[in-house]
C-alpha positions in Angstrom: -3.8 -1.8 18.5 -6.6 1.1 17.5 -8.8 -1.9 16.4 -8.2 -4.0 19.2 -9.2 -1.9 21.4 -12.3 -0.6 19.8 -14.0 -4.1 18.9 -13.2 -4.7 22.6 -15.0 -2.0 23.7 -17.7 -3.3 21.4 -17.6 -6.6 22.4 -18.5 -5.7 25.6 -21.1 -3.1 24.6 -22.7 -5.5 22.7 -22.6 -8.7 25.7 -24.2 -5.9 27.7 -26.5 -5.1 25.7 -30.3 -6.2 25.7 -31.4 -8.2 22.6 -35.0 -6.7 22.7 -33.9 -3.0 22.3 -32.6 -0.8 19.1 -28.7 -0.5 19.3 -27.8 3.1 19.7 -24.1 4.6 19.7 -21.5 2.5 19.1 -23.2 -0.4 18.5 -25.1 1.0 16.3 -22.4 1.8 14.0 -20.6 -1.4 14.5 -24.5 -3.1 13.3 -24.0 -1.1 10.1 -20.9 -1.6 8.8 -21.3 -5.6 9.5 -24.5 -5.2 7.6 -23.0 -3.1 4.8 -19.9 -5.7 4.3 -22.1 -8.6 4.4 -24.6 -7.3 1.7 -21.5 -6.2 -0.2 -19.9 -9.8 0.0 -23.4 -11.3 -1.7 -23.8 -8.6 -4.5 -20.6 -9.2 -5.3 -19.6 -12.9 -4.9 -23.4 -14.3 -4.2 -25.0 -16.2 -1.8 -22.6 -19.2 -1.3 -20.0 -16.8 0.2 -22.1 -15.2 2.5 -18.8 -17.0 5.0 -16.4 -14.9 3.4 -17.8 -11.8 5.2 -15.4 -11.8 8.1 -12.4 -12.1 6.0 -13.6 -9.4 3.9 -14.4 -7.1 7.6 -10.7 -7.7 8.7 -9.9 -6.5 5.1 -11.9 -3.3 5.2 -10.4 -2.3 8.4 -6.6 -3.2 7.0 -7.2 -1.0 4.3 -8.6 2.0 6.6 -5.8 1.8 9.0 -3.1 2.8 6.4 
């Protein structure tokens, strides 16, 4: 329910938000951690399963919630 709600709130945030501008806040952190994850799926696994890199988002916040 915690994660619901928060990529909610940044889904909104980040509709809001103006393309041309740096993120700051919230979005900011949500920009990282998708970029983190996604370089982290092609060290690890390569360039063909860039894809994977939503699976492996929904993983990482499985794991942090317990």
């Amino acid at each position: 329910l915690i994660c619901s709600i928060l990529f909610l709130i940044v889904f909104i945030k980040a509709r809001n938000a103006n393309p041309l501008e740096k993120p700051k806040g919230i979005l900011l952190v949500a920009e990282i951690a998708v970029n983190k994850i996604e370089s982290m799926v092609v060290d690890n696994m390569g360039e063909k399963f860039r894809s994977f890199s939503g699976y492996m988002f929904a993983v990482v916040c499985y794991v942090f919630m317990y």
